[in-house]
C-alpha positions in Angstrom: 100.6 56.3 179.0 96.7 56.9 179.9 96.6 59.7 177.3 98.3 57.6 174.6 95.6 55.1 175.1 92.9 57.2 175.1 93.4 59.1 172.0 91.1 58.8 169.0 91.3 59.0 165.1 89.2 62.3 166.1 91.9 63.7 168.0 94.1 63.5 165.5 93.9 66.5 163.5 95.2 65.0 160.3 92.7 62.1 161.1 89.8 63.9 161.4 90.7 66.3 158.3 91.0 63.4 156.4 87.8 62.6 157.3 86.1 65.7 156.3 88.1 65.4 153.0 86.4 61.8 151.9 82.9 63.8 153.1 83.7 66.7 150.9 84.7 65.0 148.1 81.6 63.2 147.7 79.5 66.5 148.1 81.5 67.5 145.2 80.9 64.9 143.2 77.3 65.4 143.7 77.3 69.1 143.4 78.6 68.7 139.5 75.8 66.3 138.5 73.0 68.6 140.6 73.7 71.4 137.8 74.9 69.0 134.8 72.3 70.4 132.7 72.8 74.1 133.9 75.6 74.9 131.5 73.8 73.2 128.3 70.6 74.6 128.8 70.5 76.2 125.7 71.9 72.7 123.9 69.0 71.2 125.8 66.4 73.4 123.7 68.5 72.8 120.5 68.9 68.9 120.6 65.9 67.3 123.1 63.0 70.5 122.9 62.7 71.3 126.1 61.6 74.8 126.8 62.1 76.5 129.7 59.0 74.6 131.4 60.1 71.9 130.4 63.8 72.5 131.8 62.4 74.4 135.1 59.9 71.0 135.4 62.7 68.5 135.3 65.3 70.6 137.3 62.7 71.2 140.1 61.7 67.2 140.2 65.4 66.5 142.0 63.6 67.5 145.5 60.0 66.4 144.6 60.2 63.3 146.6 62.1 64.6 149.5 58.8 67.3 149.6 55.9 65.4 148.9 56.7 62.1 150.1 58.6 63.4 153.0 61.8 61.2 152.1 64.1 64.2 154.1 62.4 62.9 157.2 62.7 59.6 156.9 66.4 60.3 155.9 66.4 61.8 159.7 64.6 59.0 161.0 67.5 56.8 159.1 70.5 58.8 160.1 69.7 58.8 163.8 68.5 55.1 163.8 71.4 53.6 161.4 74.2 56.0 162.0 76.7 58.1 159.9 78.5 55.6 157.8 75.9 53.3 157.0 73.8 56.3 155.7 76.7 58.2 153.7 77.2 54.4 151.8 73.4 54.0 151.2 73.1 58.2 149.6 75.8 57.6 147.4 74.0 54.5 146.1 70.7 55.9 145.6 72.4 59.2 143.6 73.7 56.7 141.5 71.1 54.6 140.6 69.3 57.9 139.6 72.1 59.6 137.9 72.2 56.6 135.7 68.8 57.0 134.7 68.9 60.4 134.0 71.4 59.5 131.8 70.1 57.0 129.8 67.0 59.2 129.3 69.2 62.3 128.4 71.2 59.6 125.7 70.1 58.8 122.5 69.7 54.8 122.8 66.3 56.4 124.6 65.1 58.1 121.1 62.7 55.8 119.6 62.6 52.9 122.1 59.5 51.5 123.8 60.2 53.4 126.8 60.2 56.5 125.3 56.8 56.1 123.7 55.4 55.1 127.2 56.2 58.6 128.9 55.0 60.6 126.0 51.3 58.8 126.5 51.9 58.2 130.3 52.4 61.0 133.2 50.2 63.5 130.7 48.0 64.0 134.1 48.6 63.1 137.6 45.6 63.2 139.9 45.5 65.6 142.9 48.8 66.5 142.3 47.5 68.4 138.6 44.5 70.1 140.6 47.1 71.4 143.4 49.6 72.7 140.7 52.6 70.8 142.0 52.9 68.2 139.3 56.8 66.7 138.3 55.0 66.3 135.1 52.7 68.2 132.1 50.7 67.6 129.0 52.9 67.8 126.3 56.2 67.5 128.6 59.2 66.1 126.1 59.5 62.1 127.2 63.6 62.3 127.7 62.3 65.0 130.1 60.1 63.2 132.2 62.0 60.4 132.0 65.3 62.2 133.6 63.0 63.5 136.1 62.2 60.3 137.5 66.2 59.5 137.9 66.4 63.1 139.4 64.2 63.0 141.7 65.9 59.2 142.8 69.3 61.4 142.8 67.9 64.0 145.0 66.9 61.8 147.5 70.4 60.4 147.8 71.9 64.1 147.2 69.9 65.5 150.3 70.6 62.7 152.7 73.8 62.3 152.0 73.8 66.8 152.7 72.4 66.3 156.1 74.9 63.0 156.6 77.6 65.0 156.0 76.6 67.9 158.6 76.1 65.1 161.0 79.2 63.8 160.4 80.9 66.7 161.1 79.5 67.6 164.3 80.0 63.6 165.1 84.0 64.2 163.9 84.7 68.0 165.0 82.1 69.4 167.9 84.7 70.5 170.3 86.9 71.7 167.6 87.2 74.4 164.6 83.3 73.0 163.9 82.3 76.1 162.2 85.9 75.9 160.1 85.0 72.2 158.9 81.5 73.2 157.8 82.4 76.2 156.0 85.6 74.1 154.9 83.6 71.2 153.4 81.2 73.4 151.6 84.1 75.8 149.8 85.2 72.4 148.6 82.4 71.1 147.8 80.8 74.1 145.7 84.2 73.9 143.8 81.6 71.5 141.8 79.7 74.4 141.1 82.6 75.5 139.1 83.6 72.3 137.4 80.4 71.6 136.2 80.3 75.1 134.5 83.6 74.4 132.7 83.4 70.5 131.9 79.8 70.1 130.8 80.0 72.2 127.7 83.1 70.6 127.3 81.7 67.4 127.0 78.9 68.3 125.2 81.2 69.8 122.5 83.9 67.5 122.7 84.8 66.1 119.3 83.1 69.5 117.6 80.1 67.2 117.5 77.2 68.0 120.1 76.1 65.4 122.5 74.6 66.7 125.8 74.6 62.7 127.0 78.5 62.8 127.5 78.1 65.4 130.0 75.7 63.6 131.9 78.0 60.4 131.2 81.1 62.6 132.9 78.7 63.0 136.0 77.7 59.6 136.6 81.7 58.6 136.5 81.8 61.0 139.5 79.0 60.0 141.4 81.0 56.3 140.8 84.1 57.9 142.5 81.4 59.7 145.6 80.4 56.0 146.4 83.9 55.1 146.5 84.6 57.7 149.1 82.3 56.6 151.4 83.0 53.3 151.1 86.6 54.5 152.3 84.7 56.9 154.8 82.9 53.9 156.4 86.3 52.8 157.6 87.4 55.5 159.6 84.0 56.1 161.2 83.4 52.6 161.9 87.4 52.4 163.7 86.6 55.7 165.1 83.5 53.8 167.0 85.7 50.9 167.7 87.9 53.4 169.9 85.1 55.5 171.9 83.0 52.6 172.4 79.8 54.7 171.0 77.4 52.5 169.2 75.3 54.5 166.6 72.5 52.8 166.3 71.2 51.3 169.8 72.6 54.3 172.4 69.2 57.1 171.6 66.8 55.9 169.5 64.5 57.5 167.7 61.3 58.8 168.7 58.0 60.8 167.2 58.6 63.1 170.7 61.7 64.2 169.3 60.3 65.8 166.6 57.8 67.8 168.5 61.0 69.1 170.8 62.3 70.4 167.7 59.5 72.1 166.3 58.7 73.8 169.4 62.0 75.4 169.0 61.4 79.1 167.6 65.1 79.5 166.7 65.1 76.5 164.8 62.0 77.6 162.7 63.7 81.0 162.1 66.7 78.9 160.9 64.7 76.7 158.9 62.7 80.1 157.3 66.0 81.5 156.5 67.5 78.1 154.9 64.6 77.6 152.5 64.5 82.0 151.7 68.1 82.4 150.7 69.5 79.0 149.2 65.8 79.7 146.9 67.7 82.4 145.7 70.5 80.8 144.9 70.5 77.2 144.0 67.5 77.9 141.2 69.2 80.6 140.2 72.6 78.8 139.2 70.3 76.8 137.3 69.8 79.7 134.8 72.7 81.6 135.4 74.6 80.6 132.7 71.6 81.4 130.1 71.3 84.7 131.9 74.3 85.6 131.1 73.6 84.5 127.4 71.0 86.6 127.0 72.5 90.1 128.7 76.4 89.6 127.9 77.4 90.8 124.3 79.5 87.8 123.2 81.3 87.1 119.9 82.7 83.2 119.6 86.4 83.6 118.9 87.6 82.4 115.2 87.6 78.4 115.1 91.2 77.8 114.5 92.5 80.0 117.7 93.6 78.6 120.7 90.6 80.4 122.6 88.1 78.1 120.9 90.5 75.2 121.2 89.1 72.2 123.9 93.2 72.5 125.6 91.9 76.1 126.7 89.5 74.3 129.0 92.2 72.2 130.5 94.5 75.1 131.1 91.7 77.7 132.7 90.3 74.4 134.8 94.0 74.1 136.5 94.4 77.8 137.1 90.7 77.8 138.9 92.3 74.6 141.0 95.5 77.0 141.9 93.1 80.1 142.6 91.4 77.8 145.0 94.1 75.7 146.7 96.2 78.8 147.1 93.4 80.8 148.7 92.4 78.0 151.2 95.5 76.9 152.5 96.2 80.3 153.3 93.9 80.4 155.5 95.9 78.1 157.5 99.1 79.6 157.2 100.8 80.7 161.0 103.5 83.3 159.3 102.0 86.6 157.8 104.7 86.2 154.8 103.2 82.4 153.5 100.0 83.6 153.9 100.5 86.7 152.0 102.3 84.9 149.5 99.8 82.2 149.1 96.8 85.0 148.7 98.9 87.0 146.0 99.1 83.7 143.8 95.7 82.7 144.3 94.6 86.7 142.9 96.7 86.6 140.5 96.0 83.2 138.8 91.9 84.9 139.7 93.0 87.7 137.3 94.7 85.3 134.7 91.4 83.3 135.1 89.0 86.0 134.2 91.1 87.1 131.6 90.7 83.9 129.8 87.6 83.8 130.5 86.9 87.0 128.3 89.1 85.7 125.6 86.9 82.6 125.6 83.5 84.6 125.0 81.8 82.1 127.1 79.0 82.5 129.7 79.6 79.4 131.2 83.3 80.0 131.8 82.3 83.6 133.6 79.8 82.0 135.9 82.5 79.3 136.9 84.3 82.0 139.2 80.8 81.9 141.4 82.5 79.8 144.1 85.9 80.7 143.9 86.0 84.0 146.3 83.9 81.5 148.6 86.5 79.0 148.9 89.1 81.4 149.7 86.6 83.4 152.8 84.2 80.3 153.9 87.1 78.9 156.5 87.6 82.6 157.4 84.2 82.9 158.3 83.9 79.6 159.7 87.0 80.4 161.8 85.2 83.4 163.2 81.9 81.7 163.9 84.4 79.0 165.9 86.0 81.9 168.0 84.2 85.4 168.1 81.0 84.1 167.5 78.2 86.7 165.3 76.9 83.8 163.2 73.4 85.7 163.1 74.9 88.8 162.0 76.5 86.9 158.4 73.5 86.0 158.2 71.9 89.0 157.9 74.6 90.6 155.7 74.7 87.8 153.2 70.7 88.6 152.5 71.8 92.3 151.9 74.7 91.1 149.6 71.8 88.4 148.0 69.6 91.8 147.3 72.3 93.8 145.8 73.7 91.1 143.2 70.3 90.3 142.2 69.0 93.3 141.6 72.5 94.2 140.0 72.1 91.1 136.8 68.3 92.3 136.7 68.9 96.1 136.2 72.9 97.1 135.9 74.0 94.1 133.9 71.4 94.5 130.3 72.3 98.3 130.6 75.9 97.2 129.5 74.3 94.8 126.7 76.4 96.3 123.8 79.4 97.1 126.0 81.7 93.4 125.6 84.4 94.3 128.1 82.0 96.5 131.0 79.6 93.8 130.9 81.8 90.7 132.0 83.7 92.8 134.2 79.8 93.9 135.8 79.3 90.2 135.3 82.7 89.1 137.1 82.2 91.0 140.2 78.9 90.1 141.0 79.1 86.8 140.3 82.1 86.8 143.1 80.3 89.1 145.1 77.2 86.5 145.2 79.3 83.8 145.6 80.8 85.6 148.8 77.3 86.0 150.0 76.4 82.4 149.5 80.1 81.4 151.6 78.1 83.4 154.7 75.8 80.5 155.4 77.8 77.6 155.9 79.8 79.5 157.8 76.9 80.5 160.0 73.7 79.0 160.1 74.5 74.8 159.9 77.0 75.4 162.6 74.6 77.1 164.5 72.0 74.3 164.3 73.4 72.2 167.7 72.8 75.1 170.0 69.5 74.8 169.1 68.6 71.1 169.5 69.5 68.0 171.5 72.3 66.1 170.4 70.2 62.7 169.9 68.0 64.7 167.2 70.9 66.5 165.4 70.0 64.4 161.8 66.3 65.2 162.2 66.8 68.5 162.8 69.0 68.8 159.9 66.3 67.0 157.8 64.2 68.7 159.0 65.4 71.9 157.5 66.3 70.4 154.3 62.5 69.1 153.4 62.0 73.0 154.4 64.6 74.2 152.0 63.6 71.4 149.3 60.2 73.1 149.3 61.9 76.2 147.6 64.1 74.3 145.7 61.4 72.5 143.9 59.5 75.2 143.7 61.7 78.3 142.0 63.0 76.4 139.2 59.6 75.6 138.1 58.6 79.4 138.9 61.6 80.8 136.8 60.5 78.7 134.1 57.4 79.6 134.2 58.3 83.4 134.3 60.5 83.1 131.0 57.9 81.6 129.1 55.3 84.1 130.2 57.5 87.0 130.0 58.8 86.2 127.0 55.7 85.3 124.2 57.3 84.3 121.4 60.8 83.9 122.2 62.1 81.1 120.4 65.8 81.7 120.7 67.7 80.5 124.0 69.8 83.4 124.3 67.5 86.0 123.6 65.3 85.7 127.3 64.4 89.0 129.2 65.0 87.4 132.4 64.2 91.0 134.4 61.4 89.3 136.4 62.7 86.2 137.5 65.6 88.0 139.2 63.2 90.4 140.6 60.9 87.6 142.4 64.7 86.2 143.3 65.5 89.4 145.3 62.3 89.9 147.1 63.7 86.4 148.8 66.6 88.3 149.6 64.3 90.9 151.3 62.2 88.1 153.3 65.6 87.0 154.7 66.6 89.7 155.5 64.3 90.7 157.7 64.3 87.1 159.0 67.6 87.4 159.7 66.8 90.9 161.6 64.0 89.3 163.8 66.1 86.2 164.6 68.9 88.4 166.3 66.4 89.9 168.0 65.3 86.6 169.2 68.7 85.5 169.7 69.4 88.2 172.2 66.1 87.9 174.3 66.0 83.9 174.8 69.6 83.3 174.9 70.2 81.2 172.1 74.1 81.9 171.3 74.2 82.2 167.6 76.0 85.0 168.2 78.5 83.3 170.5 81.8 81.9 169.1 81.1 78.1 169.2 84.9 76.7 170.5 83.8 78.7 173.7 80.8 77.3 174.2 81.5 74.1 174.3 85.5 74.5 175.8 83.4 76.1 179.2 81.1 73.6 180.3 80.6 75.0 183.7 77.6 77.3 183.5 78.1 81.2 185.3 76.3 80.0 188.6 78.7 77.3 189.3 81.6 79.4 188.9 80.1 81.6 190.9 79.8 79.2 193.3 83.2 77.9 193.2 84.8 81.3 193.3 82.7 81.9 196.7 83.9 78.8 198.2 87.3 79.3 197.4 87.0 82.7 199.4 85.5 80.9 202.2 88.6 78.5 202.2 
């Protein structure tokens, strides 16, 4: 009777899945606006004039205020001080209101009006920022461009709270339990986004067989309509989840400037932080591009107009077999008998081979990059599993940088020798891309989980901030850089799909290298002061008693 009255929502496993599922969702929601524009870049060009500046400008402005005004940390401050659900509600408000701008400065209704004027005379020069080289804006940037970088930098503010909400959340809903499994779990999902985005915003922009690159960005703010919703839903449980254990978020530990001193004294956490900001600069700028990369180094031919490949059903169709590829491959990970789990990860290869084929039938660069996250949903709650019970978190990390190095250096060097060659290069294409994708599916697994062993509990959200106004520094950053790179590598260049894009992907791997020796000097750390990233995480907090007391107790048992 005791233990019936003492059980949670959290100790209900369907409970506390459900949980992570409204938090996933709304990462995923938010993960297919982050790259809207990715897909279209070369529609971006075509219709609005932006260059790759220009595009490498406005992509980078989404953390600009988390950086330089330091909204991550106050994001901290808020999570700590407010609590879980009231900060999931108040990110998925603020990536609205900006998605919504960037929308109506991506539409047309912005060509010609009053507003428009003002940013092409306005924003031309910022002071200090210009003389420091870290500007959102230019002389001569496009207007719809600085315009949708003000509502992208309001989205990124609500897109990186409601990241480091979401970790919080999960330790608040999981620590205990298959932590480094819901992590790893709620990422695969949410990176399906990734995926989505590559396959619906050309869609969008197409639909009709008119171009329109404001429908896509349209689709996205629908989404971030149905993220809010999920929180709002979220905000429930949480709050009835309180309502059990008696914890009140906001009064128990509150915040103060000593706490953040505690964590940066922590070396582990800076080596964590160092390799955060290293390896998702290699990736998240990167997938930013990736689609025109493949443009300009795949030899494509657009199938004939009347054939089913070039038909808008196709899209439908390849979208549903990337959602069986995905479901089958996750839930097999949770399968107890060898035969449904085999079952399960012979479906999910297969419909990966039908995908990939259709993908080459379709000629489409956007449609190969789309498989980027789909080999990570079906290994990130492996990994995450083994992080929970054989520990070695520091280890992925280290072999995701080598994996990082390799698939960059691959589209940089292997990938243009195959320009020519239709079927090699999409199948050189394919497996990297999956390969990368893999590599990326090694952090989530590893390093957020490992964050808790190296703080307090009470600082958990500023910790996590913390890291992301770190990793926001290279997020803003590289875009800009890559831009940059194209433009000055490529004098001249007037065509979209005609970049050499050699030297971006070069500067992108020596990242790799930086983290990897990172990675190298953190296990090395690891092992001399004890931290336990490499120390399954259900054992370390199943065996509370430390070695000396059961040494203890053993010796007073003899005694007896």
């Amino acid at each position: 009777m005791t233990q019936a009255i003492q059980k949670t929502l959290r100790d209900s496993a369907a409970m506390r899945w459900t949980a992570l599922l409204l938090l996933a969702l709304a990462m995923f929601c938010s993960y297919i606006f982050m790259d809207i524009l990715s897909p279209i870049k070369d529609l971006m060009q075509e219709t609005r004039g932006w260059d790759s500046t220009a595009f490498g400008t406005m992509q980078g402005s989404e953390v600009f205020l988390n950086v330089f005004a330091f909204f991550l940390i106050f994001a901290g401050i808020i999570l700590d001080k407010m609590g879980v659900r009231f900060t999931a509600i108040l990110s998925a408000v603020v990536m609205l209101i900006g998605a919504i701008i960037k929308w109506y400065a991506i539409s047309e209704a912005f060509f010609g009006s009053e507003l428009e004027t003002w940013f092409t005379n306005n924003l031309n020069y910022i002071p200090l920022f210009d003389e420091l080289g870290v500007s959102p804006f230019y002389a001569g940037m496009p207007a719809s461009a600085k315009f949708a970088a003000c509502g992208f930098m309001i989205f990124g503010c609500g897109c990186e709270m409601c990241g480091i909400t979401v970790s919080r959340g999960i330790v608040k809903w999981f620590k205990g339990r298959e932590m480094a499994l819901a992590m790893g779990s709620e990422m695969a999902l949410a990176r399906l986004g990734v995926a989505t985005c590559m396959i619906f915003s050309p869609f969008f922009a197409r639909l009709g067989g008119s171009v329109s690159v404001s429908r896509s960005v349209a689709f996205g703010v629908v989404l971030m309509c149905i993220a809010l919703m999920m929180t709002i839903v979220y905000f429930f449980m949480d709050r009835k989840l309180d309502s059990q254990t008696g914890e009140a978020e906001e009064k128990d530990d509150p915040f103060r400037i000593s706490d953040i001193k505690q964590i940066l004294t922590s070396s582990g956490f800076w080596l964590v932080a160092l390799l955060c900001v290293l390896y998702y600069s290699a990736i998240f700028p990167f997938q930013k591009y990736a689609v025109n990369m493949l443009q300009c180094n795949l030899t494509l031919t657009a199938p004939e107009a009347d054939s089913f490949w070039a038909g808008s059903s196709v899209t439908i169709v390849q979208y549903i077999i990337m959602l069986i590829v995905a479901a089958a491959g996750f839930a097999s990970n949770f399968q107890k008998k060898s035969s449904n789990k085999l079952c399960l990860l012979g479906l999910s290869v297969i419909a990966l081979i039908a995908y990939c084929y259709m993908g080459y039938m379709r000629q489409s660069a956007e449609t190969v990059f789309a498989v980027f996250p789909l080999l990570a949903v079906l290994i990130t709650p492996i990994l995450g599993s083994y992080v929970d019970h054989k520990g070695k978190a520091a280890s992925m990390l280290v072999l995701g940088s080598l994996l990082l190095i390799a698939c960059h250096l691959t589209f940089a060097f292997v990938l243009p020798a195959f320009k020519g060659n239709a079927l090699g290069g999409i199948a050189i294409a394919y497996l990297t891309i999956l390969v990368l994708g893999a590599s990326f599916s090694l952090v989530p697994a590893s390093l957020w989980p490992s964050v808790p062993k190296l703080v307090d509990a009470k600082v958990i959200g500023s910790a996590y901030a913390l890291i992301f106004w770190i990793q926001n520094i290279g997020l803003w950053l590289f875009p800009l850089l890559i831009g940059k790179v194209l433009d000055s590598t490529n004098p001249g260049v007037t065509d979209p799909t005609q970049f050499n894009y050699t030297a971006p992907l070069v500067m992108l791997a020596g990242l790799g290298v930086a983290a990897l020796i990172l990675g190298l000097v953190l296990k090395v750390v690891d092992k001399k002061k004890g931290l336990g990233l490499e120390e399954p995480n259900i054992k370390a907090v199943s065996e509370p008693i430390s070695e000396k007391t059961s040494t203890y107790l053993k010796e007073e048992k003899t005694k007896d």
